[in-house]
C-alpha positions in Angstrom: 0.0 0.0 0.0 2.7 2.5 0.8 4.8 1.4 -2.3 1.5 2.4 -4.5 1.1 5.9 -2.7 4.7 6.2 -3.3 4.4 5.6 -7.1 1.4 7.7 -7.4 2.9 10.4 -5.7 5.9 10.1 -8.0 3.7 9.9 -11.3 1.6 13.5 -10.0 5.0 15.0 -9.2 6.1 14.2 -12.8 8.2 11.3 -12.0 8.5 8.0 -12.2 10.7 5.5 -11.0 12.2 3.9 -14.4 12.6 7.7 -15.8 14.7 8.6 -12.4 17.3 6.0 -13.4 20.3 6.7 -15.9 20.2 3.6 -18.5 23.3 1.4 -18.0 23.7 1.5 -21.8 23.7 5.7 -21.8 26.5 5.5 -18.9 29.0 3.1 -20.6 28.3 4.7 -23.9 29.3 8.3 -22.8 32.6 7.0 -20.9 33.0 5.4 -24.5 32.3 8.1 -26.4 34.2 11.0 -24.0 37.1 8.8 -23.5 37.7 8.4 -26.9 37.5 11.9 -28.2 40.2 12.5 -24.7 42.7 10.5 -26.8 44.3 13.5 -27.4 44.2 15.4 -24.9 46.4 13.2 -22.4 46.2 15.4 -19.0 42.3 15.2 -19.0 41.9 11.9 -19.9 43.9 10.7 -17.0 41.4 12.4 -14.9 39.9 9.6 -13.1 36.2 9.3 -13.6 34.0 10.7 -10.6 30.3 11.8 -10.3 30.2 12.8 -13.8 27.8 10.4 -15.1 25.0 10.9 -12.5 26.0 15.1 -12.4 25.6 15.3 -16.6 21.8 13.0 -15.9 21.2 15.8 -13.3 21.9 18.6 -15.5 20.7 17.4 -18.4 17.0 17.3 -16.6 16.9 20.3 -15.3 18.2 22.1 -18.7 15.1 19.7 -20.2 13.2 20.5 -17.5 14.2 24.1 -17.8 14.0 24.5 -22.2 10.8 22.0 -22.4 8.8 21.8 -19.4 9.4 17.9 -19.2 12.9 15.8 -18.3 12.2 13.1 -20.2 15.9 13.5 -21.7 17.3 12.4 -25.1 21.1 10.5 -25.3 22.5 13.7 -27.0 21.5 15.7 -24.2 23.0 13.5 -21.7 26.2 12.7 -23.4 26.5 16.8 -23.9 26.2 17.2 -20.1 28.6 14.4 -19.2 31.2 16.1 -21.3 30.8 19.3 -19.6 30.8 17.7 -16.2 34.1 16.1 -16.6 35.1 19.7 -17.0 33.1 20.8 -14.2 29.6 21.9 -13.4 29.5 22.3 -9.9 26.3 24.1 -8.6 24.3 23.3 -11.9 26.7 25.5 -13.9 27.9 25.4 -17.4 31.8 26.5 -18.0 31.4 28.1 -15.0 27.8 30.1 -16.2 24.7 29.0 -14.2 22.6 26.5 -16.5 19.5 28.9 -16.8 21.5 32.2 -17.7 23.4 29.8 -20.6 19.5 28.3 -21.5 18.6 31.9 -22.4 21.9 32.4 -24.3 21.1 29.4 -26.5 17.7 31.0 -27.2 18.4 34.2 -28.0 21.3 33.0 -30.2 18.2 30.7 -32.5 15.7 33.7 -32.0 19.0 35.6 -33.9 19.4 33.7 -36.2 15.9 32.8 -37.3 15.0 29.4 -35.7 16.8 25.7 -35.6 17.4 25.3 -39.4 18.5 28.8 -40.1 20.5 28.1 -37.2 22.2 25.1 -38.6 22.9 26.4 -41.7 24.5 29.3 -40.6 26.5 27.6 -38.2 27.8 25.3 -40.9 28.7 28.1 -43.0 30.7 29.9 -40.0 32.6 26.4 -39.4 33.4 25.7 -43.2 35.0 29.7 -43.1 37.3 28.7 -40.0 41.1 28.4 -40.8 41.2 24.6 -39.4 44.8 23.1 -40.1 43.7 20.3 -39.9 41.0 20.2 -42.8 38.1 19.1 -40.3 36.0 22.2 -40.2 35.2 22.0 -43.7 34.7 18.2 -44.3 32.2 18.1 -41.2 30.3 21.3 -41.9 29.6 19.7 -46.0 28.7 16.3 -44.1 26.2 17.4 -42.1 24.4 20.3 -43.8 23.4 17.5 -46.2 20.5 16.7 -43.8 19.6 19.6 -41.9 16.8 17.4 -40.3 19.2 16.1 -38.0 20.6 19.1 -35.9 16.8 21.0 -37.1 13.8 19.2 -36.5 13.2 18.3 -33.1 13.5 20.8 -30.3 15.5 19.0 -28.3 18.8 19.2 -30.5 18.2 22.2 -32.0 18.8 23.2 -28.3 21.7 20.9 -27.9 23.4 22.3 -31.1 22.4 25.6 -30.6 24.4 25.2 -27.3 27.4 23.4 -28.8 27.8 26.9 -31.6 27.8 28.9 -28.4 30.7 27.1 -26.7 32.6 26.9 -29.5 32.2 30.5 -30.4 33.5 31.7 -27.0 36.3 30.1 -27.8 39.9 32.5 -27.7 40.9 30.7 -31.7 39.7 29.5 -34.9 41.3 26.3 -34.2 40.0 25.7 -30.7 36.0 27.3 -32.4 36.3 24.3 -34.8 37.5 21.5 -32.8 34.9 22.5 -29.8 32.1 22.4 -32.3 32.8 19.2 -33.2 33.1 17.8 -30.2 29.4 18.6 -29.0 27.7 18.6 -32.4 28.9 15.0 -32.7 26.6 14.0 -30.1 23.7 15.7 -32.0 25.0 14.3 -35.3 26.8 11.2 -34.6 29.3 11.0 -37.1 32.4 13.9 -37.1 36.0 14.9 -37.6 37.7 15.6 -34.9 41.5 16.4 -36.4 42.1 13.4 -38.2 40.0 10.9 -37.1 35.7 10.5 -38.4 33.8 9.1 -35.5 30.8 7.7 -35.4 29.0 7.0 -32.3 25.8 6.8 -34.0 25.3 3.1 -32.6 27.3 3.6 -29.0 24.3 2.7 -26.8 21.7 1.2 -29.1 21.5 -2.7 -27.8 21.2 -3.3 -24.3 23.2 -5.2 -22.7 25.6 -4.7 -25.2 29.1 -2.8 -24.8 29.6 0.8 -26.5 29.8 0.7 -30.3 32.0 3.2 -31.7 33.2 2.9 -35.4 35.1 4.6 -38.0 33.5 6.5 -40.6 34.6 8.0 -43.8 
C-alpha cells in the first residue's frame, strides 16, 4: 500500500521511478564516447572518472526540465552534459555560467538567427569559413548540412546544437571554435571529424546489454 502511494505520488510529481534512473547502456556509452575523443588530450583523460555520469543526468533534466517543461531527456543531451561535467559543473553551472542564464543564451542566439534550421545552416557556414589546419572544419560542416533534419527538427537538439555553436564560439581561436564544435555537435549528429580521425558513435548505446559501439567513418 505505501509502495502504491509512493508511485502515485511520484507519477503527479512528474516522476516516475524507471525515468529517475540513468540507463546502463547511456552510462558506458558516454565513458565510451568522452574517453575516446580524450585521446588527445592526455592530461584530462587521465582524470579519473567521478560523479560525472550521475551530475551530466542531473543537468541534463533540469536544462530539459528548464528549455521544455518535461525531463524526459534524449542521449544527446545527456552525453552533452557528461562532457561538460568532466570539465566541471558544480552548482548546476555550465563553463562556469549557471545552466539557466546559458538556456537563455542558447535561445536568443536561435531567436537571432531565425530558428533551428537557419541556425544550422549558418553555423555550418561559420565552421566551413574557420582556418582549421587540420582540414576538419570543412569536411564536417559539408557532411552534415546535407541533412539539416538532423541538428533541425526536433527541439531537443536544435537546443543541444544551438548550445554546442555557443561554446565553440566563445572560444579565444579558430582552431580551438572548430574543434569544440565538433566535439558537441557530434553527439547531435553522430558521425564527425575531430582532427584526423571520423567518428561515429551513431550506434554507441543502441543494444542493451551490449558494450559501446564506436566505429570509424569515412
Amino acid at each position: 500500500m505505501r509502495r502504491t502511494i509512493l508511485i502515485l505520488l511520484l507519477v503527479l510529481c512528474g516522476v516516475t521511478p524507471a525515468a529517475a534512473q540513468i540507463p546502463p547502456e547511456w552510462q558506458a556509452g558516454a565513458q565510451a564516447v568522452i574517453g575516446e575523443l580524450e585521446r588527445d588530450q592526455p592530461q584530462i583523460a587521465a582524470k579519473p572518472w567521478g560523479s560525472e555520469l550521475t551530475q551530466g543526468w542531473h543537468l541534463a533534466r533540469a536544462w530539459r526540465k528548464h528549455n521544455n517543461g518535461n525531463v524526459e531527456i534524449i542521449l544527446a543531451e545527456y552525453l552533452t552534459f557528461v562532457a561538460l561535467c568532466r570539465r566541471g559543473c558544480a552548482g548546476s553551472t555550465v563553463e562556469g555560467q549557471g545552466y539557466i542564464g546559458v538556456a537563455e543564451q542558447v535561445k536568443g542566439l536561435r531567436s537571432q538567427n531565425g530558428g533551428p534550421y537557419a541556425l544550422a545552416s549558418n553555423a555550418h557556414a561559420w565552421l566551413a569559413a574557420l582556418p582549421d589546419p587540420t582540414g576538419a572544419a570543412k569536411k564536417n560542416a559539408a557532411m552534415w548540412d546535407k541533412d539539416p533534419d538532423v541538428a533541425a527538427a526536433d527541439f531537443a537538439t536544435g537546443n543541444i546544437y544551438a548550445l554546442a555553436w555557443l561554446l565553440a564560439r566563445n572560444r579565444p581561436t579558430p582552431a580551438e571554435q572548430a574543434d569544440t564544435f565538433a566535439r558537441f555537435a557530434l553527439f547531435v549528429q553522430g558521425k564527425a571529424w575531430i582532427g584526423e580521425r571520423c567518428l561515429d558513435i551513431s550506434k554507441v548505446a543502441t543494444v542493451l546489454d551490449a558494450p559501446p559501439r564506436i566505429d570509424t567513418c569515412k
